[in-house]
C-alpha positions in Angstrom: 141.1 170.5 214.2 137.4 171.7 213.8 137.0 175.4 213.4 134.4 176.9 215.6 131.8 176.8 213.4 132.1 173.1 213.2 132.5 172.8 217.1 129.3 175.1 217.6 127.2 172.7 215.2 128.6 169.8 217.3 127.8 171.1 220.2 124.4 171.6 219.4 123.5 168.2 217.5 125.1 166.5 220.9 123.3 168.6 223.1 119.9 168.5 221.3 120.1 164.3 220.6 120.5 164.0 224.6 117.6 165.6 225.2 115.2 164.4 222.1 117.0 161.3 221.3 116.0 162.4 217.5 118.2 163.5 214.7 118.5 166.8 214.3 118.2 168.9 211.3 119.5 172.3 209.8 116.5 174.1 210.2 116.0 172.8 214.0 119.9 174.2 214.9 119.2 177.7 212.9 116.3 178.5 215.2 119.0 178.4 218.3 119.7 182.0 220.0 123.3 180.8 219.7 123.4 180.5 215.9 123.8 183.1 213.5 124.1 181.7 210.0 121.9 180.2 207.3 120.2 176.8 207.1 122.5 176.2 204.4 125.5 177.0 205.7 125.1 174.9 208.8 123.7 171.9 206.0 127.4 172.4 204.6 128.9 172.0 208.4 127.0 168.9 208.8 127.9 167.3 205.6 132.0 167.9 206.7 131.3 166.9 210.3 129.7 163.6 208.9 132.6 163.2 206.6 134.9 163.8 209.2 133.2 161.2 211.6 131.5 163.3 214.1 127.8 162.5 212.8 126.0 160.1 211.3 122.7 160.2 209.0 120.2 157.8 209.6 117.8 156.5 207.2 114.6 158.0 208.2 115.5 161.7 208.7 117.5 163.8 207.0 118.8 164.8 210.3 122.2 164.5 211.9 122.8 162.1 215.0 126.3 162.3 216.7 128.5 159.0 216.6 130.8 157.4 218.7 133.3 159.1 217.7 131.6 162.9 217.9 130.7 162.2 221.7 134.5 162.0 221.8 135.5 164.8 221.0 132.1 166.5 223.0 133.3 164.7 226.3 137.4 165.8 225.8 136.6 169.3 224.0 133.8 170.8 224.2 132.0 169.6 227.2 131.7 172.2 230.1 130.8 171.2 234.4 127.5 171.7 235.2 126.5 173.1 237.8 124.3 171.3 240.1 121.4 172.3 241.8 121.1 172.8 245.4 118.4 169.7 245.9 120.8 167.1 244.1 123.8 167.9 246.2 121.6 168.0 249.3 120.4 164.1 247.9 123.8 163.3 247.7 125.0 164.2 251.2 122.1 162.7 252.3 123.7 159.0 251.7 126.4 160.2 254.2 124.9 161.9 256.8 124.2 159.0 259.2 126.2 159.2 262.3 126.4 155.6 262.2 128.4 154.7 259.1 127.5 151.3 258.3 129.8 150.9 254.8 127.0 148.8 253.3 124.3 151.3 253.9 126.0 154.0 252.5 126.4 152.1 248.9 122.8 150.7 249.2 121.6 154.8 250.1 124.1 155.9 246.9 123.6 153.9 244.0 120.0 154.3 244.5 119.7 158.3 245.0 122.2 158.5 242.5 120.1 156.1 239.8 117.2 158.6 240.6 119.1 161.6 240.0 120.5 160.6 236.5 118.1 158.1 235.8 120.7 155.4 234.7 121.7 152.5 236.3 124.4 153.1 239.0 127.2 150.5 240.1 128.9 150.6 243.4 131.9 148.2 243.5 132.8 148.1 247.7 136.5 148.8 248.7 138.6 146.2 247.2 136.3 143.1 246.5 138.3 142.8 243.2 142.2 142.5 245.1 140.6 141.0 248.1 142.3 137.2 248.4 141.9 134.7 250.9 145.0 134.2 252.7 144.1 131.3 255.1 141.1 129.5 256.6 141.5 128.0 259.8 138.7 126.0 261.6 138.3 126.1 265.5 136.2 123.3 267.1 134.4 124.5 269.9 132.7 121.8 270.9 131.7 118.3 269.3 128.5 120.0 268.0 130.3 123.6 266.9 133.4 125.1 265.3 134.0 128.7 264.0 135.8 129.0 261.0 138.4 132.0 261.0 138.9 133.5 257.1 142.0 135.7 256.6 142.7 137.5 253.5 145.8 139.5 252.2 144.5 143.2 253.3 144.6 141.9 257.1 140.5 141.5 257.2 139.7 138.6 259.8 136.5 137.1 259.7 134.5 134.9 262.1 131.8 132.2 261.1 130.1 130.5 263.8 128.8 126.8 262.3 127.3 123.2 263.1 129.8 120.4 262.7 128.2 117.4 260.4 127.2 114.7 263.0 130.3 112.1 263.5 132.8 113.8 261.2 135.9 112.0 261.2 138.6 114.4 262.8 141.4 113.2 260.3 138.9 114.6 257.9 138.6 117.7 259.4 142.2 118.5 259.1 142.4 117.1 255.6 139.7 119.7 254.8 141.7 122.3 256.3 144.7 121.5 254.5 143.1 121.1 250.8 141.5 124.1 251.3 144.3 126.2 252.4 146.6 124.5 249.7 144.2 125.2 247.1 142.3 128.7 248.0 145.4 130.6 249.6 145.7 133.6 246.8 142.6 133.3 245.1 140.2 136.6 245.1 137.2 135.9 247.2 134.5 136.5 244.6 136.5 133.3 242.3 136.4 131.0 245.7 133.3 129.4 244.8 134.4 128.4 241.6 137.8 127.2 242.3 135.7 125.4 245.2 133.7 122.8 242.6 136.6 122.8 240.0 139.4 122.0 242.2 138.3 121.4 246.1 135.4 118.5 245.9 137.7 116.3 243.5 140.5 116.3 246.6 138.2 116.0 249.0 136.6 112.6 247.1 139.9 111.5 247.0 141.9 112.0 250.3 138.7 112.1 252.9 137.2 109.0 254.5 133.6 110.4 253.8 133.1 113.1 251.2 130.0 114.1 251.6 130.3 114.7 255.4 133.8 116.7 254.3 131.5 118.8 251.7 129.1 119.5 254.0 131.6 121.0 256.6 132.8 123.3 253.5 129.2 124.6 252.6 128.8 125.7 256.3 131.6 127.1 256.9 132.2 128.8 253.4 129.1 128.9 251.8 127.4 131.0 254.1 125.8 134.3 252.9 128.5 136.6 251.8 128.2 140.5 252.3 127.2 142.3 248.5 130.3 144.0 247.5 128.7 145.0 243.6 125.6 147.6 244.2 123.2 147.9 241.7 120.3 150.3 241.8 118.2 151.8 238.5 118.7 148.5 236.4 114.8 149.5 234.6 115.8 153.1 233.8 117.8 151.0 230.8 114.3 150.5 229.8 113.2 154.2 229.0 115.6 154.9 226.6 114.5 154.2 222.9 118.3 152.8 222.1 117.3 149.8 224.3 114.5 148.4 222.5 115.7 144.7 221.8 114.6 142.5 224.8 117.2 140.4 223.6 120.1 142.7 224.5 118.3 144.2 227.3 118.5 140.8 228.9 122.0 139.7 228.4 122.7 143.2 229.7 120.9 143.0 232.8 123.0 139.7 233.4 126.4 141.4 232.9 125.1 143.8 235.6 124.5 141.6 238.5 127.5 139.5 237.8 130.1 140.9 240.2 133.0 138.3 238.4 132.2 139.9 235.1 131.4 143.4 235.9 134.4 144.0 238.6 137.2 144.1 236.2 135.0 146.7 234.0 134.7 148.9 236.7 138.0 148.8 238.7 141.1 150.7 236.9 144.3 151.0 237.2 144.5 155.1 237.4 142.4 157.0 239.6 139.8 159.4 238.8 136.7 159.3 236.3 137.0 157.4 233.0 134.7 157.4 230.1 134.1 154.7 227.7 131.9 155.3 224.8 130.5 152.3 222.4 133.0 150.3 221.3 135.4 151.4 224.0 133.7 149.3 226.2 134.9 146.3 226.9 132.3 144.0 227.2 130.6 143.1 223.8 126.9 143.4 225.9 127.9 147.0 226.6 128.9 148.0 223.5 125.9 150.2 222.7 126.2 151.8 226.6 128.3 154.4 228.0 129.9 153.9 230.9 131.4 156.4 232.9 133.4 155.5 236.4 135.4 157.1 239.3 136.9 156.2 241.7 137.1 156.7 245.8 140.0 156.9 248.4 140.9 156.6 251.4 144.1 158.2 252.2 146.2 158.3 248.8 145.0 154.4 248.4 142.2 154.1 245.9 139.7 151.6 247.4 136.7 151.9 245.1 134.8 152.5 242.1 131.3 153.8 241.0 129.7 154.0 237.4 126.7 155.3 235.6 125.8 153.4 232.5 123.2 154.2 229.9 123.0 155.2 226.2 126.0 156.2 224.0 123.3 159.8 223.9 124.1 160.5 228.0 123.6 163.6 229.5 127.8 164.0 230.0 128.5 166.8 231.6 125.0 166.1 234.9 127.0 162.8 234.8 130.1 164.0 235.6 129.4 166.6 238.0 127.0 164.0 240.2 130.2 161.4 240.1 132.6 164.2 241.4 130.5 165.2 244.0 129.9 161.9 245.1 133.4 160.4 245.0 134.7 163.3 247.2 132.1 163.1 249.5 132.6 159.2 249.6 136.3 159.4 250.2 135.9 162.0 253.1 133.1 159.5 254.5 136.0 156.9 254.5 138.4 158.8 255.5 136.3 159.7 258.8 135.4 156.1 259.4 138.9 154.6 259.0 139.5 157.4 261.8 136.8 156.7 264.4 138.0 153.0 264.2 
């Protein structure tokens, strides 16, 4: 337990390396209006705090910086809600004040305003991509030249592609294609079917159809079409500003992680509802060890469907963070909630 001497020094080191990302020294925190004791005295705090695990000293100051551990405690004891101001909330409603909801719109419209607020990078994960499964796919000829292709998936979502039939396709292969696919993509999560499609749909299809490439050329069309972006990301370059990101290296294989919707939507979606914070090493991605991220989720009803994230440096401005999120997620949810109800 620190005494409040210790949690005032915290407090101020935390709060001082957001804004400056530089260590801060004794004589820097005994200038504050807040503090009331000697240079040496808060010297003494820092050496317990650093002892303790709450700061580290790097090698070219004699300053303080906090660790991993220190914004811990910050973000679970000492952290207060900001208080936004009236322009940010009136940014935020913004993303849901067209009268024509179009669900896509409203995550393009809120990871960016919500990037240029915070000036992180923001990820929007759209209702259920992560659970979303293909239940069946059925393919309806309409003519010789024509056929629509009918995808359901275990939430009840029906979907309709119009597409060309490959000039003097067997019908036997037709149904065989039918068949694989549905004995081999029933169950699998939409953003895996492309995958499961080259490791285990074009050997059957070589195997069991009279002419493969005709077969495969039926699947592209009426699978590989352009699928709808269920993983928004908006503020990818603000990485770039901060002076923790400085190796191109790790910039890079960061900026992969974060358009890869098979890697990043386990990160984001969570078992519990509400916001979650994961500092450093909490992270479970090795490329995002150095980040924070900080999610929450959205609803509609009591059903979580959603998830949204800010991620940027371990030395984040918390408590703006949090405040934007919780704003956002409840207006989010009653944007849903409205939709689901207009239906």
């Amino acid at each position: 337990m620190l005494t409040n001497r210790q949690l005032l020094v915290l407090k101020v080191i935390v709060d001082d390396f957001i804004e400056t990302a530089q260590p801060v020294g004794s004589r820097n925190i005994a200038k504050k209006e807040s503090i009331s004791f000697s240079p040496a005295t808060i010297r003494n705090e820092m050496a317990d705090l650093e002892d303790l695990g709450y700061l580290e000293k790097t090698h070219s100051s004699s300053g303080r910086i906090p660790s991993e551990k220190g914004y811990r405690y910050y973000v679970d004891h000492i952290m207060s809600p900001l208080k936004l101001s009236k322009q940010e909330i009136n940014q935020i409603q913004q993303s849901f004040s067209d009268r024509m909801i179009e669900l896509e719109r409203v995550m393009q419209n809120s990871a960016h305003i919500l990037s240029e607020l915070t000036r992180y990078t923001t990820l929007v994960l759209g209702p259920q991509v992560y659970e979303t499964k293909l239940k069946q796919l059925q393919i309806v000829p309409l003519n010789n030249q024509s056929a629509i292709a009918i995808l359901i998936t275990d939430k009840g979502h029906v979907e309709h592609r119009s597409f060309a039939i490959p000039e003097e396709l067997d019908q036997s292969d037709l149904e065989k294609t039918v068949n694989i696919l549905n004995e081999k993509l029933s169950g699998v999560p939409i953003v895996y079917l492309d995958r499961f499609i080259e490791t285990e749909v074009k050997y059957l299809l070589k195997k069991y159809t009279n002419d493969f490439h005709k077969s495969y050329q039926l699947l592209n069309q009426a699978l590989f079409t352009e699928q709808p972006t269920n993983l928004y990301v908006s503020g990818k370059t603000n990485i770039l500003s901060q002076p923790e990101f400085a190796d191109v290296d790790k910039i890079r294989s960061l900026f992969d992680i974060m358009e890869s919707e098979e890697q990043i939507a386990p990160v984001l979606k969570s078992e519990d509802e509400g916001l979650h914070i994961y500092i450093g090493q909490e992270n479970k991605i090795e490329e995002m060890s150095n980040c924070t991220l900080i999610t929450t989720t959205y609803s509609l009803g009591d059903n979580q469907v959603g998830t949204i994230a800010l991620l940027g440096p371990t030395r984040m401005d918390y408590a703006k963070a949090v405040s934007i999120l919780d704003l956002w997620s409840g207006q989010m949810s009653q944007t849903l909630q409205k939709w689901f109800t207009e239906q």
